[in-house]
N, C-alpha and C positions, 0 to 999 in steps of 0.2 A: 659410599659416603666416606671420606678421608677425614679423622679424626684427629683436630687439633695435638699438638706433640704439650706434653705438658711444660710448663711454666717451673726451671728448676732456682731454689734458693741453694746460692755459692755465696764465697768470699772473690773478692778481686784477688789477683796475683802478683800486685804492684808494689807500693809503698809499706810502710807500715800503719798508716790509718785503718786497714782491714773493713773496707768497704763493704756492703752486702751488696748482692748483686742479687738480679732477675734476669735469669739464661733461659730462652724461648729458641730450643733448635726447628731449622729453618726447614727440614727436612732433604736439605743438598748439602751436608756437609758444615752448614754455618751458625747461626744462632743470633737473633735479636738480644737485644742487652740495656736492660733499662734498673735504674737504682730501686732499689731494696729499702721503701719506707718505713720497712719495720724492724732494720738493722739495727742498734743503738748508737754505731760507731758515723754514720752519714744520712739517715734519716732518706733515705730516699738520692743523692747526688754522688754525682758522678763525675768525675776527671776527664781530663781529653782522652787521655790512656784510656780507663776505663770503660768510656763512651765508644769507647773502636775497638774492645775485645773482641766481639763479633768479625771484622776485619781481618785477625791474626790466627784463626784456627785453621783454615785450610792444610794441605797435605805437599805442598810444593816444599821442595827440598828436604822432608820428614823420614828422617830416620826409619825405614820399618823391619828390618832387619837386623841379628847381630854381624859387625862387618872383622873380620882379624886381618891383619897385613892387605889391607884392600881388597879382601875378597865375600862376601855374605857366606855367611858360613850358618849353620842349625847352632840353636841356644845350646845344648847341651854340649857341643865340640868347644864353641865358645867359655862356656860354665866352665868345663874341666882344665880348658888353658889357664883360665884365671886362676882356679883353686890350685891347679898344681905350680904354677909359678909361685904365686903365696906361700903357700905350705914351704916350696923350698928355701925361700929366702927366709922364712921363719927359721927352716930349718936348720941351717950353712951359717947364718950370719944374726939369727936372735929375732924375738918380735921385735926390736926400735928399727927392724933394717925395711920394713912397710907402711906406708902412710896413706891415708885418705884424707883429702882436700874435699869438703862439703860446701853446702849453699845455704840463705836464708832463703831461697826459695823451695826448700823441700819444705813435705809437711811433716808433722808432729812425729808424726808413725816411719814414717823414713828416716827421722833425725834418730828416732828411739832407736830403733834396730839396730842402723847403722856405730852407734856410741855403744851400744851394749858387744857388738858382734866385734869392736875393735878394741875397748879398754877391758871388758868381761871374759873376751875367749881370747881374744888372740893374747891380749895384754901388755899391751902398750898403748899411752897416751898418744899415740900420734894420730888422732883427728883435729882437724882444727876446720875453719868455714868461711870464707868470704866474710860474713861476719866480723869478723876481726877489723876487716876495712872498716866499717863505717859505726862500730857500737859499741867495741872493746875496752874503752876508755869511762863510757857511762857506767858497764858492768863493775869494770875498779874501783871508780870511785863511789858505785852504791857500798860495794863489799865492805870499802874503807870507812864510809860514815854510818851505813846502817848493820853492818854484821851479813848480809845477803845482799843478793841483785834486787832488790826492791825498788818497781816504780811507783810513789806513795801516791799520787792522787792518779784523777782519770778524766776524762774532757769535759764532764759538766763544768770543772774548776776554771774552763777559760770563759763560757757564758757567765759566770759570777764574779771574776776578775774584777777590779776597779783598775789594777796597771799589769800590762803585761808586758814581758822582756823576753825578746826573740833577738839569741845567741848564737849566731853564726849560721842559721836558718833561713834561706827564701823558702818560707813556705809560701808563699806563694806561688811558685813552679815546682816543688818538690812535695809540698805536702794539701795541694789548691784545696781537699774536702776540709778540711783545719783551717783553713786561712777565710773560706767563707764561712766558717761559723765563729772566727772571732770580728769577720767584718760586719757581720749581721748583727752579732751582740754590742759591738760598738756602736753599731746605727740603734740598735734599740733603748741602748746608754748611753747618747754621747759624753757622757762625763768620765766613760772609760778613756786611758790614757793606753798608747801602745810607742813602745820604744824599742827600736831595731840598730843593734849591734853588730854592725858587719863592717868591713872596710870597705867593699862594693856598694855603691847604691841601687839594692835590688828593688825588682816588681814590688816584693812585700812592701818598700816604704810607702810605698802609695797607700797603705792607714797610718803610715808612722805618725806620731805627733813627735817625735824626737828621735833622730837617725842621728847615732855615735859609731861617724865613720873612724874604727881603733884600729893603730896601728896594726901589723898584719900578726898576728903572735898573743895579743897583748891582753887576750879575757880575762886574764889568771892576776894581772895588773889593777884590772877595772873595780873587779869583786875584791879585792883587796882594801882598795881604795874604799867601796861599801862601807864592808866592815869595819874600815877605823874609823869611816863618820861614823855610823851607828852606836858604836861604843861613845864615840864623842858628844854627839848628842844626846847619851842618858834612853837611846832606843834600844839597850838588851832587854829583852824578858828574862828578868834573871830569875823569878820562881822556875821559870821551863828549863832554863841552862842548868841552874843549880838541881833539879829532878831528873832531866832526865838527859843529860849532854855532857860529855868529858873533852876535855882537851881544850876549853875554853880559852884559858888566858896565852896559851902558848902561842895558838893561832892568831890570837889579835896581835902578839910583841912583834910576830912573821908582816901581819898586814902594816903595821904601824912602820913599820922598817921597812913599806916598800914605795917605791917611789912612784907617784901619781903620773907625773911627766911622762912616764913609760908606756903610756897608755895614745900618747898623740892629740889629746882631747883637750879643748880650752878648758877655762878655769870655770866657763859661764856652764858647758855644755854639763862637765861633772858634778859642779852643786844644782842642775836642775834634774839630772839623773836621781841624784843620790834624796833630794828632796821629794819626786815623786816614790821614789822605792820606801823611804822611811816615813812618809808622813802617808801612806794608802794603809791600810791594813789586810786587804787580799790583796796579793800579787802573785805572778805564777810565774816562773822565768822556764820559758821553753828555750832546749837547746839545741843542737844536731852536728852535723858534722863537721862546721867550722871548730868548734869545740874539740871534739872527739878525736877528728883526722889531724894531729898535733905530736911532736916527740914530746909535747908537756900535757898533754890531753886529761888526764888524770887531775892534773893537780886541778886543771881548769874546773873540771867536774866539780870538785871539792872545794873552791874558791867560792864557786854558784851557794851549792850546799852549806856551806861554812854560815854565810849570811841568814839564809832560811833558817837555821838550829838556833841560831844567834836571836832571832825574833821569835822564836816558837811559830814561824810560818810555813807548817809542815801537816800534810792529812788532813788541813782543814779546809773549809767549802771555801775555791777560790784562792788560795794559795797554795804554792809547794815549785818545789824544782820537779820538771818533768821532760827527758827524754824522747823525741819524737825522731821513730828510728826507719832505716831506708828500705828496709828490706819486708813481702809478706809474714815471714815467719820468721825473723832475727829472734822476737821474744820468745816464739818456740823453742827454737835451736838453743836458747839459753835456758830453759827450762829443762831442757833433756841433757844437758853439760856436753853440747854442741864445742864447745869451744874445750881445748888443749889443756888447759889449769882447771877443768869443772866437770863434777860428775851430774848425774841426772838429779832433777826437782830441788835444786841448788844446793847439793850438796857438796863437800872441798875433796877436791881430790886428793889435799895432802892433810888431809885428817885422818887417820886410820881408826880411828871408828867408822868414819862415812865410809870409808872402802872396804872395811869388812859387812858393816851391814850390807851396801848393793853385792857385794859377793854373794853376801849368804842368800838374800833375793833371790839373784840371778842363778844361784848352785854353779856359779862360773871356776872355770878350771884353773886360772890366771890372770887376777886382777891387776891392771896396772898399776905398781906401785908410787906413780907419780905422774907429775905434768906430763905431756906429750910435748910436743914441738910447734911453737905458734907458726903463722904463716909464715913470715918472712923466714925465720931460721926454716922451717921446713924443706922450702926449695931452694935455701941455701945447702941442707943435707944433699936434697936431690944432685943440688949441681957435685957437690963432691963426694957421692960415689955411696953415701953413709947411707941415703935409703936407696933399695933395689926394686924395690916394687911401689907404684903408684899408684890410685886409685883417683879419680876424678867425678866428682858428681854433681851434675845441672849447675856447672860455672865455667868459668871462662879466662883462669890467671895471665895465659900468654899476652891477655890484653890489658886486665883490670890490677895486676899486682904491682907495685914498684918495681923499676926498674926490669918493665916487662921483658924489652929485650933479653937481658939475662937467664929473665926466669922460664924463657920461652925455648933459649938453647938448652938452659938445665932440664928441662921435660925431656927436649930430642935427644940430651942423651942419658937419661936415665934407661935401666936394664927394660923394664918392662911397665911400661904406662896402660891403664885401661882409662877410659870416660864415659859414663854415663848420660847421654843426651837426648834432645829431642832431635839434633840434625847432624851430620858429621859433617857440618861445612861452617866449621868455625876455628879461630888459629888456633884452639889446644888440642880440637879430635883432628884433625890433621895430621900431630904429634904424635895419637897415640898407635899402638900395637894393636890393642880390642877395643872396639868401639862396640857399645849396647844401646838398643833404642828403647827409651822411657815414655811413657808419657808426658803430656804436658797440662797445662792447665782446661781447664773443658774436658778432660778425660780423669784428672786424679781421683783420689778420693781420703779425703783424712782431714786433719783438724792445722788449724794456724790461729797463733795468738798474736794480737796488736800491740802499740803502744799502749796503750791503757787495761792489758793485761784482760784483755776481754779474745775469749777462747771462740773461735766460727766453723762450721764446717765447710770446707771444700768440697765439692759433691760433684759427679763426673754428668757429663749434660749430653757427651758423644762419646761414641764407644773408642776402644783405646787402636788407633790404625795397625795394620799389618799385625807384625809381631811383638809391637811395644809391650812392655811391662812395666807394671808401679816400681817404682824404686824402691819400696818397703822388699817387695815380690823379691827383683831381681839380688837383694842385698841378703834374704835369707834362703836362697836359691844359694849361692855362694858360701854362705856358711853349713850350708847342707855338706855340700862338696867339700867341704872342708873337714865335717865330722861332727858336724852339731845338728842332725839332722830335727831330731829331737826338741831341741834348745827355742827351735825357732819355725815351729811348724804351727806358726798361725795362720788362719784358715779370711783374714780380712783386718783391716784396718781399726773396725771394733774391738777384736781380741790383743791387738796393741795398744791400744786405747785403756782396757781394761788393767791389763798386765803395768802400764804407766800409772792409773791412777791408782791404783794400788800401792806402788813403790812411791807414791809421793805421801802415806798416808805412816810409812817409813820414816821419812823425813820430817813428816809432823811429829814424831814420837822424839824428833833428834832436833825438836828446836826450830825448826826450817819454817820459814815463812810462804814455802809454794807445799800447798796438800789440796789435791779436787778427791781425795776420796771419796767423796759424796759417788764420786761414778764406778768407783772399784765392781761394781755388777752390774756395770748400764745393760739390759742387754743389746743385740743387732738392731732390732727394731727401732729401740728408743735412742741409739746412736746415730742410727738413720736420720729420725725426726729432731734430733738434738739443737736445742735454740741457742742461740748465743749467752754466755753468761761470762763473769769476772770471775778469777779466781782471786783468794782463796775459796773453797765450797769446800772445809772439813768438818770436825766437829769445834774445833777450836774457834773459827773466825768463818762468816760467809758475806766473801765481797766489800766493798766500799773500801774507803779510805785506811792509809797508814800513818803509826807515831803520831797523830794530836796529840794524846797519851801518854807518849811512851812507845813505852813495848820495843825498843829495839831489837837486834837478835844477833848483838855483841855479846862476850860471857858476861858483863855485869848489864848489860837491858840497858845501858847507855848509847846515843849516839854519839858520836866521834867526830869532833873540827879537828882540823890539821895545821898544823903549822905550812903556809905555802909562800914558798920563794919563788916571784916568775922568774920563766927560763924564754928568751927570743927562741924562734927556729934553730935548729941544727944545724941549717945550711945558710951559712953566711952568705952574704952577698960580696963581691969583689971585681975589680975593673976589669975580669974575664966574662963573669957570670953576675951584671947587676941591676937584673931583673926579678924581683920576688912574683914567682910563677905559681897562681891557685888554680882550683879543679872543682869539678864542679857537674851540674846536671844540666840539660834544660829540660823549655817544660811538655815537649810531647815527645821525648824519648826517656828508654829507661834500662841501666848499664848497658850491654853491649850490644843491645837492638835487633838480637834473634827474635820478638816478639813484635815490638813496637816498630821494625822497619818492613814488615809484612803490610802495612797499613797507608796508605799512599796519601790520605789527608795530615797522616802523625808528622810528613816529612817535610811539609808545605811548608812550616813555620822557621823549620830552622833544617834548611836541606845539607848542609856540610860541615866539617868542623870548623872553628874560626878560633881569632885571635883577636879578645876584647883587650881594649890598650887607649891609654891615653891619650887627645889629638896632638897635646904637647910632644909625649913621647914618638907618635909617630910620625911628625915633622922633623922631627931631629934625627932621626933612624932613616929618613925619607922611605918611610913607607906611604903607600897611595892606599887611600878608601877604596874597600873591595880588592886590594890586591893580597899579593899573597907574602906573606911571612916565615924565614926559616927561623923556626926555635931550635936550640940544642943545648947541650952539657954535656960533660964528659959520659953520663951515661946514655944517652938519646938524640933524637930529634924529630921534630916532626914541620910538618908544612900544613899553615894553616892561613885561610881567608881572613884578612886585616878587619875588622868591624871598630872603626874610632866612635870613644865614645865618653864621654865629660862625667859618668858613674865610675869611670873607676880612678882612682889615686894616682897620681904619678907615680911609679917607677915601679909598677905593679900590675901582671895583665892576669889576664883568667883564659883558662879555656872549658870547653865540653871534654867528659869522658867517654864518650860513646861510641863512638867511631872506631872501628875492628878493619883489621885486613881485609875483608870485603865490602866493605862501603867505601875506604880510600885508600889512596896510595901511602900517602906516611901521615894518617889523623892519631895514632895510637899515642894519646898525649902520657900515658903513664911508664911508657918509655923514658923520659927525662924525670919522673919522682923518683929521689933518693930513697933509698930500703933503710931511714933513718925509724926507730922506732919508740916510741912509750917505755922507760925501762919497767913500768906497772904493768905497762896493759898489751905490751905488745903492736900493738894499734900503729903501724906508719903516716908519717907524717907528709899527705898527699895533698898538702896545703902552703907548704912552705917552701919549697927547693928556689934554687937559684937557676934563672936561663940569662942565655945572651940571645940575642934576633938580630936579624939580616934581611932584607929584601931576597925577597927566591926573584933572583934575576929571571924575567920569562921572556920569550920573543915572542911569544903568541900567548893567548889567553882566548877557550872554546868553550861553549855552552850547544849540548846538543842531546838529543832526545831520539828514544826509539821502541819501538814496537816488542823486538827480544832484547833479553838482558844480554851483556856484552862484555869482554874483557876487556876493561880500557886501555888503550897503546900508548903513553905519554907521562913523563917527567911525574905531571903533579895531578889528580882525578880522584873524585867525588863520586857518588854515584848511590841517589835514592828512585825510587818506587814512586811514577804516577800514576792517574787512573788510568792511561792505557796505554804505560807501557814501563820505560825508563826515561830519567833526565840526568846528565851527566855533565858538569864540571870538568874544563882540563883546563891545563897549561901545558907547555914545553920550552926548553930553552933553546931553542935549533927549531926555528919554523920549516914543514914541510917545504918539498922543492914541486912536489904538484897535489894541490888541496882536494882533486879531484880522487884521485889514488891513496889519498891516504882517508879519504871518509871512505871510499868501499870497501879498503881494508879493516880498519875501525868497526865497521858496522855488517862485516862477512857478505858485501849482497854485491858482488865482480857483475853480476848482470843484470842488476836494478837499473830503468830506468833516472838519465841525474837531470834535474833541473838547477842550474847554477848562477851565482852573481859572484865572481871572482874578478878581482882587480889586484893582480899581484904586486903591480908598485906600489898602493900602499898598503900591503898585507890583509886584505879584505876577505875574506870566502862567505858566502853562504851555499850550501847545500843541501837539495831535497833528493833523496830515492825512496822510487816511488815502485812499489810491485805490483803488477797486476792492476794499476791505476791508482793504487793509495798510497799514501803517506805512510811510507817505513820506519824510514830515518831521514833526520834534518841535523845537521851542522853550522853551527854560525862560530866563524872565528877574526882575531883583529888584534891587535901589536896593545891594546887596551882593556882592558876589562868588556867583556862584552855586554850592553847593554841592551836587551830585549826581555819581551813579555815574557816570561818564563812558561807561565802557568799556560796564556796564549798558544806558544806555538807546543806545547805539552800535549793540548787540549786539540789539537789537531791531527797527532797521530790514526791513521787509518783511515783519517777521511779523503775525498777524493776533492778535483779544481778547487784549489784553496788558492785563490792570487793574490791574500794577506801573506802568503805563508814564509815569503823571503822576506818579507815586509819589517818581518817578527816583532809585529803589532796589530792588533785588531782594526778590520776598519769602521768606520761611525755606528755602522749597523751590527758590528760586536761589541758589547760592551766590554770591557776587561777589568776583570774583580780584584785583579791586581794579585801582588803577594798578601796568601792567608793570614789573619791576623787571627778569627776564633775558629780555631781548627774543632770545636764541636759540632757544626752547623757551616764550616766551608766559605766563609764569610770574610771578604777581602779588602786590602786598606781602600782602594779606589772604590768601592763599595759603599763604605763606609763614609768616605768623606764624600762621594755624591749626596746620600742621603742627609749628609748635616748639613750641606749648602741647600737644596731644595728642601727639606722639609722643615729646616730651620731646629737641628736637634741641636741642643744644650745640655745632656746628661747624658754620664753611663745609660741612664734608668731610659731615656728616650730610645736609645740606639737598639737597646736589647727588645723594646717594644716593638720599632719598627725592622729591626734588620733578623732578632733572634741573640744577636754577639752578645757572650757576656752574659748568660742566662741560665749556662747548667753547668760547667766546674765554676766561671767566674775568672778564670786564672788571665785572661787575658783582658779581663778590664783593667789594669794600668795603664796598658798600651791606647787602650778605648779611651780612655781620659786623656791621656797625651797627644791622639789626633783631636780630642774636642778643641782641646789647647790650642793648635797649632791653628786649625780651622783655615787652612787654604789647602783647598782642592791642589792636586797633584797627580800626576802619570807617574808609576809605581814601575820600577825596574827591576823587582823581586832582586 
């Protein structure tokens, strides 16, 4: 009798919502995946992403070995290259000449090691994290207003909202488990009010009751503007300002001095703003990375902030500013002084009491005397020469950093690159010298904190494949080698755990606002079982809210307003370059898609990179719907599918970040972001740069599908994961001279069976090879966008006499579900709009009864109300 596998509680590895999760291994390798109703942070829901974990654990293309100079080599030959390269360049040219690049997706206990084994032994600041991308500027401007990185409230505060302000955030494709529990609480109060500040008109408006579409720059403008109505109309709290807040009047003479106009907004749109903000008394302004990703990001933070101190609407039920961050573990990694300017359990790096107590902690031989090197200056050192040694861990810069190109030549030639991954088929382990195989999520094991400072375990559900190792493992394996054998001979992820809360308990003695001392002797067991909890859990403070009160953790217990002067972008616009170019996510991929493009339903919705644009603007460019787009600037370019569309602003496009040297030919849109930076927070400004566009002149334009994955041979190509097989996007500017010859080279099958419809006068092909009687590979090409079923002739790979199949359309007796709209349940626009003509549906709420759509993340009922909208049936050309 075979004994059910147990039912394991995890965190998601996604967002920073910090989902709980229910991991049910499959006993092949896989695992069922159903939400965690007793998580605190989602109640049981789940995300597209997280709803297809299950999908992305297999072993295809997984790292299992360490690999040096492209050969698999044994861990210890590997170990000793590392340490002794280290060791020399410490040794020849000083600790600043070695630097480690981290992730927010490590966990707690890899962050810990990693930041003790580089600022403690080796000693030098030069760790910094991915991080920096997306939450750098939050971290600043907490330091700036509250004394520490403090996020004051936690999500019950948006179910008790009466108005809530979403800053620079679609959460509704980036943060969808948040976005249904402030759509659920607005339905349960309609008298909540929700207003969305973005210059895009995202998914999220669809609860908006007030979309302030602001110039593209311009938060720091808006909040400004707050604060000198507030003042004007007699709404400071002045008992809370005058107890417990400094720098009051300076910051208001800065707001009163700034000009409203700057903002882009009518005069009706900002007195109905400023009227709901002042006249509610709980309000919560969530913000994200339109904010954060800013050369002014900072001050933005503090603009938000400035207002909440200003009313005393801070720490209490239902108001506060709060940060909602991209990464699983960003709050961790800033807990453990993840980041270049910060030590562990928020302590300053440039405080030399902080640095001598974690010395004395740690009995460390070489405390880094200061900042380390933030991202961007980091692989600025790399490129010139100043650091010799690399380190990379579970990220990905050649694609995700500014001005990747750049930063991608400066890896190649730095002395000596290692990366820590779960696949070495991505464009920075390509780069490197030694590549090490880690695990990945389903095998880790350790702790990650969320936005709402609420701590979960990560718990391993499949054993770790080949020869992968925890990154905690492999990172004190390294410092063994190195001479610290001692230092770091913990025996599991509890004993890091321990040794961490312990040294936060340090930092309560010094004032600090993070101490889970409570767990300083959890032991294995009870770290095993370990429930979700909020920190703080010292003796001082356990849990809940911050500053109603007080209590800052400035040296006088004040919070701090700023005086803030907005500042436009860094990168002008100009008759070269004058296009303001944003970035952005969507919503079932997540950064560079090692995880999420394993998943063949994740890719349905948004299969390639595109180029959202105004239909004004791309009339005037004569760009064509569906066609393709060259962007560039002096630092990039990329080629992207045209998507016109009446959300975005004129003279302003967006694109996705996702897209890596192996999904396309030139999708790497962070090639064209300037390395302009935060002078606070360090934080690039991956929102603002300047492009020009062009039509990518094509002679042909291919859509074609196959059985093996394939190198694509052409100009311009796309290329995701279907259920069985691949589907592939081209262009070229030089159409083939025989279509026949160029699909079996394409598709490697010289002696596949071809079934054809080629009419060369007017640039026509379709192509089927067939092997062994099935459907291989198919090719459809044409001097136009090609328009056929996608999903259709997708969905016939391997099958045999298909006489739709040149057709590329179903016939009466196939239905065709068209292109995916709720990638949770596979559920298609033609699908969809069937069912509301015959069954006569009139709501979200109907469709999800009859079809499923729109039922478990939620994230794509927008789209589900906009077909209600439209309500005429249509053939869907994906």
């Amino acid at each position: 009798m075979t004994r059910a596998a147990p039912t394991i509680c995890t965190t998601c590895p996604y967002c920073g919502v910090g989902c709980g999760v229910l991991a049910s291994p499959d006993g092949a390798g896989g695992m069922e995946i159903r939400g965690d109703k007793a998580h605190p942070a989602n109640a049981g829901k789940l995300c597209s992403k997280g709803s297809a974990l299950g999908e992305t654990v297999d072993l295809e293309g997984r790292l299992l070995a360490p690999v040096v100079k492209g050969q698999e080599t044994e861990w210890d030959a590997a170990l000793d290259l590392v340490a002794e390269k280290f060791r020399t360049s410490i040794a020849e040219h000083g600790p600043d000449s070695v630097a480690f690049y981290v992730s927010g997706q490590l966990l707690t206990e890899d962050y810990y090691v990693a930041n003790k084994l580089m600022k403690g032994f080796i000693g030098s600041g030069n760790i910094d994290t991915n991080s920096r991308l997306c939450m750098a500027s939050s971290v600043a401007g907490h330091k700036r207003a509250f004394g520490t990185d403090t996020v004051p409230g936690q999500y019950e505060d948006f179910d008790e909202a009466d108005v809530i302000v979403l800053v620079g955030s679609n959460l509704a494709w980036c943060h969808p488990v948040l976005y249904q529990r402030i759509a659920a609480a607005k339905k349960a109060r309609p008298e909540m009010r929700v207003v969305v500040v973005d210059p895009r008109r995202t998914a999220t408006c669809d609860i908006a009751d007030l979309h302030l579409a602001v110039a593209p720059g311009a938060d720091a403008a808006l909040f400004n503007a707050l604060l000198a109505e507030i003042a004007a109309r007699g709404a400071v709290d002045r008992a809370y300002v005058a107890a417990h807040v400094s720098g009051f009047e300076d910051a208001l003479v800065a707001a009163q001095a700034s000009d409203p106009s700057a903002t882009g907004l009518s005069a009706a749109d900002l007195a109905e703003f400023t009227r709901l903000w002042i006249g509610s008394e709980r309000v919560v302004t969530i913000y994200s990375q339109g904010v954060n990703q800013s050369s002014s990001g900072t001050d933005k933070v503090n603009a938000i902030i400035n207002c909440h101190l200003a009313m005393g609407r801070i720490g209490k039920p239902g108001a506060g500013p709060f940060s909602v961050t991209g990464q699983p573990n960003a709050m961790g990694g800033r807990e453990v002084g993840g980041l270049a300017n910060m030590l562990a359990c928020h302590l300053d790096i440039e405080n030399a009491d902080h640095r001598d107590a974690v010395q004395g902690f740690w009995v460390s031989p070489a405390m880094a005397p200061g900042p380390g090197l933030k991202a961007v200056d980091m692989f600025r050192a790399v490129e010139e020469g100043r650091i010799k040694a690399l380190w990379i861990i579970c990220t990905n810069p050649a694609v995700s950093m500014p001005e990747a190109d750049r930063v991608r030549d400066a890896i190649a030639g730095c002395d000596f690159v290692v990366v820590s991954d779960i696949t070495a088929d991505t464009d920075t382990a390509k780069l490197a010298d030694v590549i090490l195989p880690a695990t990945g999520w389903g095998e880790k094991d350790g702790t990650v904190t969320n936005s709402e400072r609420c701590i979960s375990r990560q718990r391993p559900v499949l054993p770790a494949p080949g020869q992968a190792r925890h990154d905690w493992k492999i990172i004190c394996d390294i410092a063994a080698k190195m001479g610290w054998a001692e230092e770091f001979a913990y025996d599991g992820p509890a004993a890091i755990f321990r040794e961490y809360a312990a040294l936060s308990e340090v930092a309560g003695r010094l004032g600090r606002d993070f101490d889970i001392s409570d767990y300083k002797t959890i032991s294995d067991a009870e770290y095993e079982a370990l429930a979700p909890f909020r920190w703080p859990q010292g003796p001082m403070k356990k849990g809940g809210r911050f500053f109603a009160d007080g209590g800052f953790f400035t040296p006088d217990r004040k919070g701090r307003m700023l005086p803030i002067t907005p500042r436009a972008p860094k990168t002008a616009l100009s008759p070269q370059t004058p296009f303001r170019f944003n970035t952005g996510r969507v919503r079932d991929h997540w950064h560079t898609m090692t995880r999420t493009a394993k998943s063949p339903r994740l890719s349905l919705h948004m299969a390639e990179p595109y180029l959202e644009i105004h239909p004004a603007d791309a009339l005037r460019l004569g760009l064509r719907a569906a066609g393709l787009a060259e962007v560039s600037n002096a630092n990039g370019r990329a080629v992207l599918r045209v998507l016109e569309s009446s959300r975005m602003q004129p003279g302003s496009v967006f694109a996705p970040m996702h897209w890596t040297g192996q999904a396309a030919s030139d999708g790497r849109i962070d090639a064209l972001v300037a390395a302009h930076v935060d002078p606070v927070s360090g934080q690039p400004e991956s929102k603002g740069c300047a492009v020009q566009i062009a039509p990518y002149q094509a002679a042909w334009f291919g859509f074609a599908v196959s059985v093996n994955d394939i190198t694509p041979r052409a100009g311009y190509w796309a290329k995701a994961r279907s259920k069985s097989g691949w589907r592939i996007e081209l262009a070229g500017r030089e159409a083939p001279a025989d279509w026949e010859a160029f699909a079996r080279d394409l598709f490697a099958l010289p002696e596949a069976e071809a079934v054809t419809m080629i009419d060369a006068g007017r640039g026509l092909a379709r192509i089927a090879l067939m092997v062994e009687g099935r459907v291989s590979a198919v090719l459809f090409a044409a001097p136009e966008p090609v328009a056929v079923s996608r999903g259709h002739v997708a969905a016939l790979l391997g099958a045999s006499d298909q006489p739709s199949l040149l057709a590329g359309r179903a016939g009466a007796d196939q239905p065709d579900p068209g292109a995916i709209v709720c990638a949770c349940f596979d559920v298609g626009v033609n699908t969809i709009l069937a069912a509301i003509a015959d069954q006569g549906l009139a709501s979200v709420e109907a469709i999800g009864t009859a079809l499923q759509a729109g039922t478990n993340c939620g994230s794509c009922r927008p789209e589900l109300a906009a077909l209600l909208a439209s309500a005429q049936p249509r053939e869907a050309a994906e």
